[in-house]
N, CA, C and O atoms as a GROMACS GRO file, in nm:
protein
  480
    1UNK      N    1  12.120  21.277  25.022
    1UNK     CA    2  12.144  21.386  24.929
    1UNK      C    3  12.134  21.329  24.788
    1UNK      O    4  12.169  21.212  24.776
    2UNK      N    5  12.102  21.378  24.704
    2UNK     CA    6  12.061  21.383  24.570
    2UNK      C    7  12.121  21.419  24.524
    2UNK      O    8  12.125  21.539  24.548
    3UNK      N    9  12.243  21.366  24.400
    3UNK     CA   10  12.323  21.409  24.289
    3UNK      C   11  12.274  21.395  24.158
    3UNK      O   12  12.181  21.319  24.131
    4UNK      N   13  12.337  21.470  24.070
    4UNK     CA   14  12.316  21.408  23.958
    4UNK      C   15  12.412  21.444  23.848
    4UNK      O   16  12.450  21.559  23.824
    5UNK      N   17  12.458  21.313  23.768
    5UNK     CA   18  12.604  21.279  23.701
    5UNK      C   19  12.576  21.273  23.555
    5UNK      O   20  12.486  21.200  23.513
    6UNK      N   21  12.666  21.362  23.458
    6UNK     CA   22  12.622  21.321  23.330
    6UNK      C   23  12.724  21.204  23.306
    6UNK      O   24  12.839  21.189  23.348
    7UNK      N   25  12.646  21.125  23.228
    7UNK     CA   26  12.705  20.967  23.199
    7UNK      C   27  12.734  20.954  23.056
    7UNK      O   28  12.638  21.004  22.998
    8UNK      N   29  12.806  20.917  22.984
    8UNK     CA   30  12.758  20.822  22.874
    8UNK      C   31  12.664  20.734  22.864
    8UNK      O   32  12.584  20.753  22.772
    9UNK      N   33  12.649  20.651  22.925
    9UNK     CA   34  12.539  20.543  22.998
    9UNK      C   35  12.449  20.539  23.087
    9UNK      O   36  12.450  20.633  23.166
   10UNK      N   37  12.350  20.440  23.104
   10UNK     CA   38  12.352  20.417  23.271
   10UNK      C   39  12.279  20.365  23.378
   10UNK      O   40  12.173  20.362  23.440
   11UNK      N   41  12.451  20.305  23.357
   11UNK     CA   42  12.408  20.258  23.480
   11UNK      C   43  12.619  20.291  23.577
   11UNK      O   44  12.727  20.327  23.531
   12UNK      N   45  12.587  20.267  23.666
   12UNK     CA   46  12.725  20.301  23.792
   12UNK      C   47  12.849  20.292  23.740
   12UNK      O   48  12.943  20.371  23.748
   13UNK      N   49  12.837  20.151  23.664
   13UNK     CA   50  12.968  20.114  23.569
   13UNK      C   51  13.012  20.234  23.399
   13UNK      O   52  13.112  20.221  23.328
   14UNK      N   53  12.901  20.335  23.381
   14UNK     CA   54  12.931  20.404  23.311
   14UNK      C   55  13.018  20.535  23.335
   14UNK      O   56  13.031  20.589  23.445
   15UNK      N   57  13.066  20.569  23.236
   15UNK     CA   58  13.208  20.658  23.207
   15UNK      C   59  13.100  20.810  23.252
   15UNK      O   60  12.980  20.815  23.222
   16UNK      N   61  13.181  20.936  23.334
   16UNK     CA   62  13.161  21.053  23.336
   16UNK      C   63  13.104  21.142  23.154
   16UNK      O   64  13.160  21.119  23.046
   17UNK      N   65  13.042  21.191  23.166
   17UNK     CA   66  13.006  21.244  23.005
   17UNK      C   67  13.129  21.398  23.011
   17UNK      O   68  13.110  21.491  23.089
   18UNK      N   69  13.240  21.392  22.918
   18UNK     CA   70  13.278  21.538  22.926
   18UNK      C   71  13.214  21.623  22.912
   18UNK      O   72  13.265  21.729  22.947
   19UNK      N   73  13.027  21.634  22.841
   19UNK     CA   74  12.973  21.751  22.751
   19UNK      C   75  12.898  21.707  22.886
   19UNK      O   76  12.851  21.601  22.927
   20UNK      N   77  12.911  21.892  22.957
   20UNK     CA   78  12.746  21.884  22.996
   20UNK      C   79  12.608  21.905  22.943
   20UNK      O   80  12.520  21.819  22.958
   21UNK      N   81  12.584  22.044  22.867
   21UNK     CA   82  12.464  22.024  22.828
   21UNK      C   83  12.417  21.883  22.719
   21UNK      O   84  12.305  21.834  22.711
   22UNK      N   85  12.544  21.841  22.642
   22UNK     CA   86  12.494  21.790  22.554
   22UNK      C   87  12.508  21.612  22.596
   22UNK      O   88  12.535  21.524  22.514
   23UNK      N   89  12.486  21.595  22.724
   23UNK     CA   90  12.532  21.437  22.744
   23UNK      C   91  12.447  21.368  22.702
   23UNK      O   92  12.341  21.409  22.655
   24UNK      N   93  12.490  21.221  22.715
   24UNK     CA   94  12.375  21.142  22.657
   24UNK      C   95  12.261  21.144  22.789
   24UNK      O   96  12.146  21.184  22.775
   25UNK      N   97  12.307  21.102  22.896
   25UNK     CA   98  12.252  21.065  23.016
   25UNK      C   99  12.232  21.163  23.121
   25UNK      O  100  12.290  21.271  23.114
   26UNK      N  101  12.158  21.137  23.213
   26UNK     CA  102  12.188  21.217  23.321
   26UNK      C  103  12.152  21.103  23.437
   26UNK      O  104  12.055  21.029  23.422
   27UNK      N  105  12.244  21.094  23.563
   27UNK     CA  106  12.226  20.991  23.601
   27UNK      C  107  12.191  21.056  23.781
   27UNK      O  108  12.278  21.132  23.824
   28UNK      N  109  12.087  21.028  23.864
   28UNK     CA  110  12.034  21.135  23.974
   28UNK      C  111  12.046  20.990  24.069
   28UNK      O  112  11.979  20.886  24.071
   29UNK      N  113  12.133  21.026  24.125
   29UNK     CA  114  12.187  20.898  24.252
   29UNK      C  115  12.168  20.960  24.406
   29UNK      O  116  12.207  21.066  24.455
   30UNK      N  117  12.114  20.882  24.446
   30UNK     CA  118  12.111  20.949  24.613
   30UNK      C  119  12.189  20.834  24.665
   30UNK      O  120  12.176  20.712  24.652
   31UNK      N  121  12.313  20.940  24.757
   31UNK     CA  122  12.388  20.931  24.806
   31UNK      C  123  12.401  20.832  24.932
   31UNK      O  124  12.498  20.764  24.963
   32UNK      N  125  12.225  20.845  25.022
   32UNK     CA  126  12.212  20.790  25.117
   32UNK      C  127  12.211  20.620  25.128
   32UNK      O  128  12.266  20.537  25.201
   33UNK      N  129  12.101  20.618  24.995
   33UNK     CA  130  12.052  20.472  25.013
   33UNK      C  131  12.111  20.401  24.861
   33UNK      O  132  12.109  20.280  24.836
   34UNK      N  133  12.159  20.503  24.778
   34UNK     CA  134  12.265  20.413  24.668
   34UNK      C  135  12.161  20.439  24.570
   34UNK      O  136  12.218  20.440  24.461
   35UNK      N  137  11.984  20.470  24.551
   35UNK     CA  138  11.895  20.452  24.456
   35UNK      C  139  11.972  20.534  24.336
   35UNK      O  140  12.049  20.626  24.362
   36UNK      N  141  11.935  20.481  24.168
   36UNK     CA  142  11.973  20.557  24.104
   36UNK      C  143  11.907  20.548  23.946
   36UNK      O  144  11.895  20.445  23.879
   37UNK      N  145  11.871  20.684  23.907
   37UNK     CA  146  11.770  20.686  23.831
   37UNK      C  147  11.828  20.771  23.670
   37UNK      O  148  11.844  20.892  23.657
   38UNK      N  149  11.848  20.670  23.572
   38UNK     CA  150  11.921  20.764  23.458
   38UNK      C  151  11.778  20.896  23.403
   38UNK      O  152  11.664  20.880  23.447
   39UNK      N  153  11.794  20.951  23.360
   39UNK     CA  154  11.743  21.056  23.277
   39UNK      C  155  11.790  21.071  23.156
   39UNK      O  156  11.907  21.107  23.140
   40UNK      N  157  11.697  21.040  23.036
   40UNK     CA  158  11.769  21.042  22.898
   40UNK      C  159  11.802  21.205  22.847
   40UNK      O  160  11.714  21.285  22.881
   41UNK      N  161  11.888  21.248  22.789
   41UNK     CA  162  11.935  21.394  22.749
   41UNK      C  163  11.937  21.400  22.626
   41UNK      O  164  11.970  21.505  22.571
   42UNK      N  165  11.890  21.255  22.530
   42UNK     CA  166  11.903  21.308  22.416
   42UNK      C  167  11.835  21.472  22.327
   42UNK      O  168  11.876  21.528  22.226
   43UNK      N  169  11.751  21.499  22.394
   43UNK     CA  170  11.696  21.614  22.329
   43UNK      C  171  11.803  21.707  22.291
   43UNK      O  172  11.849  21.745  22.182
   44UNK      N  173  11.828  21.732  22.411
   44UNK     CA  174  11.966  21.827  22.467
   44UNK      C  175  12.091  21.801  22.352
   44UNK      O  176  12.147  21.888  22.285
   45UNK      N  177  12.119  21.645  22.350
   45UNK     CA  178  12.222  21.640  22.272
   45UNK      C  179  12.248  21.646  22.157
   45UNK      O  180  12.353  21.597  22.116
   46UNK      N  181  12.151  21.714  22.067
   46UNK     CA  182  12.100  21.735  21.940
   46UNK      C  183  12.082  21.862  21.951
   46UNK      O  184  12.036  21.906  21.846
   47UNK      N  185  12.095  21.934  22.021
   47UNK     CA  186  12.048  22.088  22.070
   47UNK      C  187  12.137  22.187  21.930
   47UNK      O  188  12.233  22.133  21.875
   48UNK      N  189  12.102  22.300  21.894
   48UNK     CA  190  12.202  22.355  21.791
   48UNK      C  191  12.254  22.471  21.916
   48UNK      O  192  12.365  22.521  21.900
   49UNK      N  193  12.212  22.492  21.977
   49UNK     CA  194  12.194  22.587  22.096
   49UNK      C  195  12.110  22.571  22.190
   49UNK      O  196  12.005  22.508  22.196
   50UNK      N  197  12.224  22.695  22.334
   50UNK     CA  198  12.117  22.642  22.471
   50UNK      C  199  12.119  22.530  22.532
   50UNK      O  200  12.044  22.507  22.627
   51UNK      N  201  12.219  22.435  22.480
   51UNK     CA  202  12.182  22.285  22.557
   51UNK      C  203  12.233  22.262  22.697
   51UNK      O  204  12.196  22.170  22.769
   52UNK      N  205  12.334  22.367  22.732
   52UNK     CA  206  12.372  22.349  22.868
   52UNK      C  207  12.304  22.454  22.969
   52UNK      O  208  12.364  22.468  23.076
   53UNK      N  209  12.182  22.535  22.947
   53UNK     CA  210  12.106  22.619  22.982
   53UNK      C  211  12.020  22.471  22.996
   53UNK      O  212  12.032  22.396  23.093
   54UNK      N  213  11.949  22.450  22.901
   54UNK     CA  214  11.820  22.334  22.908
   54UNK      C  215  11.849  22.220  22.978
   54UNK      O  216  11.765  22.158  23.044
   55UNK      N  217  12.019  22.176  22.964
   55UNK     CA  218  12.011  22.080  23.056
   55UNK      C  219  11.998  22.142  23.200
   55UNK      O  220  11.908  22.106  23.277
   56UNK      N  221  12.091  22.236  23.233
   56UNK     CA  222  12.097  22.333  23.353
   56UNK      C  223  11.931  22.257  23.443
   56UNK      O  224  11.894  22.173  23.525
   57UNK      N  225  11.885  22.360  23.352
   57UNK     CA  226  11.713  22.395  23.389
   57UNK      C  227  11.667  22.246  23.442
   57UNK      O  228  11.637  22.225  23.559
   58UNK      N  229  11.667  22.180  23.373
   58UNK     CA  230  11.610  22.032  23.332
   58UNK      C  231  11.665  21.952  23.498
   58UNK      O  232  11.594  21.908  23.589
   59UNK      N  233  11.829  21.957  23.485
   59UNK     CA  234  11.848  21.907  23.662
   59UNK      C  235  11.845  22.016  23.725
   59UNK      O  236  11.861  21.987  23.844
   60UNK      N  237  11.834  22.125  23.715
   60UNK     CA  238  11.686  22.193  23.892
   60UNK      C  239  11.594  22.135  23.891
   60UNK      O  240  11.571  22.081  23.999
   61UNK      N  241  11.521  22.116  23.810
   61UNK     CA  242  11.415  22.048  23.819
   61UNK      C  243  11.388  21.890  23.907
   61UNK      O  244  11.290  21.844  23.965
   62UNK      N  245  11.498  21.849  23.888
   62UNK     CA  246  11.514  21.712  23.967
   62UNK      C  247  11.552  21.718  24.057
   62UNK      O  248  11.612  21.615  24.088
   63UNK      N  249  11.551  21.805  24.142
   63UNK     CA  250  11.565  21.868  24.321
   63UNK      C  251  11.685  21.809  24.335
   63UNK      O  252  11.675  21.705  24.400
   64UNK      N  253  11.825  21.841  24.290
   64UNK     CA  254  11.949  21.754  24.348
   64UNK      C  255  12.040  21.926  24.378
   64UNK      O  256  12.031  22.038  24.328
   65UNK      N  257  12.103  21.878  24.462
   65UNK     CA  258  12.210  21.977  24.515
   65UNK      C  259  12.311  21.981  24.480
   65UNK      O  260  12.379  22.071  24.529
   66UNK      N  261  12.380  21.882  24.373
   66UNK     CA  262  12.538  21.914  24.336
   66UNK      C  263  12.498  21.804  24.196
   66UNK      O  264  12.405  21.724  24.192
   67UNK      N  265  12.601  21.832  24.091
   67UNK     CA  266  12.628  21.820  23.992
   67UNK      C  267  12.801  21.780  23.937
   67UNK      O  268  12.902  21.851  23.929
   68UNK      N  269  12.783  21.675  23.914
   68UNK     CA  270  12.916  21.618  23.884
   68UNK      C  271  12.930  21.610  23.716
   68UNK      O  272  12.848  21.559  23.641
   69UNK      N  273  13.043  21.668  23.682
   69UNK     CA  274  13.039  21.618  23.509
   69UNK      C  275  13.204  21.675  23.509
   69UNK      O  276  13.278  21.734  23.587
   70UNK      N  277  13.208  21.626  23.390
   70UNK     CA  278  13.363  21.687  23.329
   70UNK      C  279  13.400  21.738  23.269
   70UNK      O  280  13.510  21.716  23.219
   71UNK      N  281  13.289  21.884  23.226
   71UNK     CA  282  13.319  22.009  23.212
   71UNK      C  283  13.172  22.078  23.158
   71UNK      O  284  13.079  22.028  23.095
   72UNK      N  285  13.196  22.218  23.212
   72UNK     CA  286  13.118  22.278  23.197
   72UNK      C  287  13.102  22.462  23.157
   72UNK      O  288  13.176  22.541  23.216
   73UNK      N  289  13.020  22.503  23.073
   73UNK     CA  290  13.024  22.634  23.030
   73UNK      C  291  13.010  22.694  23.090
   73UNK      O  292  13.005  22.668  23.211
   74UNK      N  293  12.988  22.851  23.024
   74UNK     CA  294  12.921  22.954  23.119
   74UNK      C  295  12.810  22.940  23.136
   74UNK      O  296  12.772  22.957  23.252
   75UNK      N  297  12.710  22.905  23.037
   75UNK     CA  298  12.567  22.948  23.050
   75UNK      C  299  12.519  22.811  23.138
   75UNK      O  300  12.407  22.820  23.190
   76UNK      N  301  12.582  22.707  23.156
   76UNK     CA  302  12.503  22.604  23.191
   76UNK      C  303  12.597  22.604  23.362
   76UNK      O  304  12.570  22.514  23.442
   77UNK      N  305  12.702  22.710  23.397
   77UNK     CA  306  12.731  22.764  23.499
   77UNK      C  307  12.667  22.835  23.545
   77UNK      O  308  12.615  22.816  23.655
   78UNK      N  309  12.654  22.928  23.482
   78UNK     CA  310  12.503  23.031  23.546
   78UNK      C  311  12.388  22.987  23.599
   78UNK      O  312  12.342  23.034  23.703
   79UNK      N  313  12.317  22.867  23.516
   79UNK     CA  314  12.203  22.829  23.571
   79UNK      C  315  12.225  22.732  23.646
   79UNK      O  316  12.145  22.725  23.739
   80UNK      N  317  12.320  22.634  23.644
   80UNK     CA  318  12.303  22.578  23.794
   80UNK      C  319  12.345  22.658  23.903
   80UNK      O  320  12.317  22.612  24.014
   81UNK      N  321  12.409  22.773  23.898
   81UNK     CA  322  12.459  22.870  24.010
   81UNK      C  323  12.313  22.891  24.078
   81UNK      O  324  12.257  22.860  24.183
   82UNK      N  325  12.287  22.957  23.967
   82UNK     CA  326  12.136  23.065  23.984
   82UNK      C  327  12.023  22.953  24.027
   82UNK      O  328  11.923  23.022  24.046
   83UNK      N  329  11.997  22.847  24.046
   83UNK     CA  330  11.952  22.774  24.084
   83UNK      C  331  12.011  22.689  24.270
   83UNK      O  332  11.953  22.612  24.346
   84UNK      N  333  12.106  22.737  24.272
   84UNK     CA  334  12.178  22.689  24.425
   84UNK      C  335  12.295  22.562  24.392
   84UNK      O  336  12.372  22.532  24.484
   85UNK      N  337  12.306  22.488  24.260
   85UNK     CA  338  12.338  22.357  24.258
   85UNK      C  339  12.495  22.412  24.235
   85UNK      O  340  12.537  22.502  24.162
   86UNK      N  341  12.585  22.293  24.351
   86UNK     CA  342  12.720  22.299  24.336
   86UNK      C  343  12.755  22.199  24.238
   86UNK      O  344  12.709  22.087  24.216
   87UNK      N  345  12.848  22.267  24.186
   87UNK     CA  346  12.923  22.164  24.054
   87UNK      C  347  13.046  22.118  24.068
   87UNK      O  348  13.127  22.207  24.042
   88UNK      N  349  13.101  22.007  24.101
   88UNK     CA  350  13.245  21.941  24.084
   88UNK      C  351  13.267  21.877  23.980
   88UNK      O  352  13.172  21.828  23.920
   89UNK      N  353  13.431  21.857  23.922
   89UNK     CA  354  13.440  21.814  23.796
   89UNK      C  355  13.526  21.695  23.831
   89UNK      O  356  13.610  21.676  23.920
   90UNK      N  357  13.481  21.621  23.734
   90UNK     CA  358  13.564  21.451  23.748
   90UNK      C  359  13.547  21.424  23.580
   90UNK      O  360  13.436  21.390  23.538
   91UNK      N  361  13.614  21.433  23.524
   91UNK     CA  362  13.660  21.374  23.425
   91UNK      C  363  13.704  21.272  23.331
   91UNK      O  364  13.699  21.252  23.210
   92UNK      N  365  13.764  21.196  23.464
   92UNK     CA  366  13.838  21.088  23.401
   92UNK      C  367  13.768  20.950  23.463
   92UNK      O  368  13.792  20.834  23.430
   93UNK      N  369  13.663  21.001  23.575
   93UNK     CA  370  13.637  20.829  23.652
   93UNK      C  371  13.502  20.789  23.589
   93UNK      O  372  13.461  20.862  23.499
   94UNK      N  373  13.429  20.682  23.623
   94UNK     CA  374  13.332  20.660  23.616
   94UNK      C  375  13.262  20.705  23.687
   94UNK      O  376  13.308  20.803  23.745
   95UNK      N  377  13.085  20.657  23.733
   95UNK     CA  378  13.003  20.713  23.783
   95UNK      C  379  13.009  20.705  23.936
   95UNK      O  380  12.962  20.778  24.023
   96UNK      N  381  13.099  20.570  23.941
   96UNK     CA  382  13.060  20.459  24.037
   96UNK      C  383  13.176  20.549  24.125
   96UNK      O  384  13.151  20.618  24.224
   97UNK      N  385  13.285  20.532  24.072
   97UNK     CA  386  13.414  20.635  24.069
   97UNK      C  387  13.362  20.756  24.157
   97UNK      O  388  13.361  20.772  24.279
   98UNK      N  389  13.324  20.830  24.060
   98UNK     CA  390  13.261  20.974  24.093
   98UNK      C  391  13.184  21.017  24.212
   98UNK      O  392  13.164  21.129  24.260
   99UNK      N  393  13.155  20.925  24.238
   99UNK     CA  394  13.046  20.904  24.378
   99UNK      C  395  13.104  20.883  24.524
   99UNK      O  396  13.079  20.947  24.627
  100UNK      N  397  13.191  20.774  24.504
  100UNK     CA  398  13.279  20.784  24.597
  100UNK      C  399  13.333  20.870  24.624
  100UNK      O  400  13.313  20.938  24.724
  101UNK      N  401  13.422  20.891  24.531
  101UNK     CA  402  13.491  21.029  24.567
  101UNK      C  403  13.427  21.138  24.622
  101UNK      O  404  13.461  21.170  24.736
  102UNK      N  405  13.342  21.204  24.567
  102UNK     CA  406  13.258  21.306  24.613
  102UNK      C  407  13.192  21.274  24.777
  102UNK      O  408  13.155  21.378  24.832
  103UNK      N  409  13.175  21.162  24.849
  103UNK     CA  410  13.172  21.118  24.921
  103UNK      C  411  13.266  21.103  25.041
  103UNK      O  412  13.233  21.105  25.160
  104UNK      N  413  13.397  21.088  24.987
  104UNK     CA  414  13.541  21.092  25.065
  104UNK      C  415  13.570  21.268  25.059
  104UNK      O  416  13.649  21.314  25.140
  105UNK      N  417  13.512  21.345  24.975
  105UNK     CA  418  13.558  21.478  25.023
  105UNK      C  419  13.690  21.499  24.846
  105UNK      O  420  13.755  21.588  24.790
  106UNK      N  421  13.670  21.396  24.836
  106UNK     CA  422  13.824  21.407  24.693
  106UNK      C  423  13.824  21.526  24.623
  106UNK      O  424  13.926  21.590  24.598
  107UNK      N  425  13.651  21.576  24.572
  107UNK     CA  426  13.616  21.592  24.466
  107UNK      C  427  13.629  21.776  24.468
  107UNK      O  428  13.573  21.802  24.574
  108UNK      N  429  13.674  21.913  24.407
  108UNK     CA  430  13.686  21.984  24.471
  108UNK      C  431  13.543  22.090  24.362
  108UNK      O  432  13.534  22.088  24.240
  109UNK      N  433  13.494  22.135  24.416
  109UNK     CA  434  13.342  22.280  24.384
  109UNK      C  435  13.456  22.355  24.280
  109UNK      O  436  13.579  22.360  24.281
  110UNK      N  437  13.366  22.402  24.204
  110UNK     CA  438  13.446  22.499  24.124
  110UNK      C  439  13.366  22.619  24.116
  110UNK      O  440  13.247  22.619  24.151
  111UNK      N  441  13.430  22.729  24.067
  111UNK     CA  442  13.333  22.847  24.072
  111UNK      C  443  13.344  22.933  23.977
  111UNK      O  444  13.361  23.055  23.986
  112UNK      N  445  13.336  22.869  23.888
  112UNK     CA  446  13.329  22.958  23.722
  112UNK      C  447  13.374  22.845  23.645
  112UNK      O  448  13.455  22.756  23.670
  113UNK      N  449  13.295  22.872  23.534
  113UNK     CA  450  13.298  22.780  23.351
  113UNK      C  451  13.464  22.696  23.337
  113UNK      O  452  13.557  22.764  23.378
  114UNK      N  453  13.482  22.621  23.308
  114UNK     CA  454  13.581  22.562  23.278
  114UNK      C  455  13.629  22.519  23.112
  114UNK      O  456  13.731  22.471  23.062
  115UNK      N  457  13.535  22.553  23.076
  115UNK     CA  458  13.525  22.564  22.887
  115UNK      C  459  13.462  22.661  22.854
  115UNK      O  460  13.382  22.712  22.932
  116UNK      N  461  13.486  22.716  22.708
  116UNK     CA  462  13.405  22.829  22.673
  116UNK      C  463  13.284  22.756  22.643
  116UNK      O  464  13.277  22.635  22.664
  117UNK      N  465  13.156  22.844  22.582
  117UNK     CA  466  13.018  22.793  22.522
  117UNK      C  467  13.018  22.739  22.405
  117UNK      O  468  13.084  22.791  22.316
  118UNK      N  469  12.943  22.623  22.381
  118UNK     CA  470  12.946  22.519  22.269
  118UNK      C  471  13.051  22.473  22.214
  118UNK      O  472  13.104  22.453  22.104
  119UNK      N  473  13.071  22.457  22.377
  119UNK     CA  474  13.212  22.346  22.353
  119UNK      C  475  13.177  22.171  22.328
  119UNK      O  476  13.064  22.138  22.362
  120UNK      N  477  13.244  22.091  22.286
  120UNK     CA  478  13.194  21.949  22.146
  120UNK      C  479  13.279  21.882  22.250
  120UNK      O  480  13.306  21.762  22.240
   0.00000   0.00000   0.00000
């Protein structure tokens, strides 16, 4: 299975990104065999608007099924909804962190925005 984690960094040892649309990183780890591939977000993170829509869009595009970050809007809720991708929130761990957990079952789906829009 195919995830993908906004990071500060990245590589495994990097921190969860609180901003989704606007992270630095995006980090697309498969679960099975450990491979793991950052994606840069700077565009996004310069965005004046839309950036958690564009990021949204941006991981459908990278065929992953769940989405880990530590928080997220409406609009960048909508489109990973509207796209199939489940979202869990981890906040406080790292990537390396984050993975596991989500792995052991820790990690719990949420089902609506957890911040308002163009949230910093």
């Amino acid at each position: 299975m195919k995830i993908a984690i906004t990071a500060q960094g990245t590589t495994l040892s990097s921190e969860i990104d609180l901003r989704f649309g606007r992270a630095k990183t995006i980090l697309v780890i498969d679960t099975e065999t450990g491979e793991c591939q950052a994606v840069d977000n700077v565009l996004n993170m310069n965005a004046v608007k839309v950036a958690g829509i564009q990021t949204g869009q941006n991981i459908a595009n990278l065929d992953v099924t769940t989405v880990i970050t530590g928080n997220v809007g409406p609009n960048a809720f909508k489109t990973l909804h509207a796209a199939g991708i489940k979202i869990y929130l981890a906040p406080q761990l790292t990537v390396a962190q984050a993975v596991e957990s989500f792995k052991k079952g820790a990690l719990t789906e949420i089902d609506r925005e957890n911040v308002e829009g163009h949230w910093v």
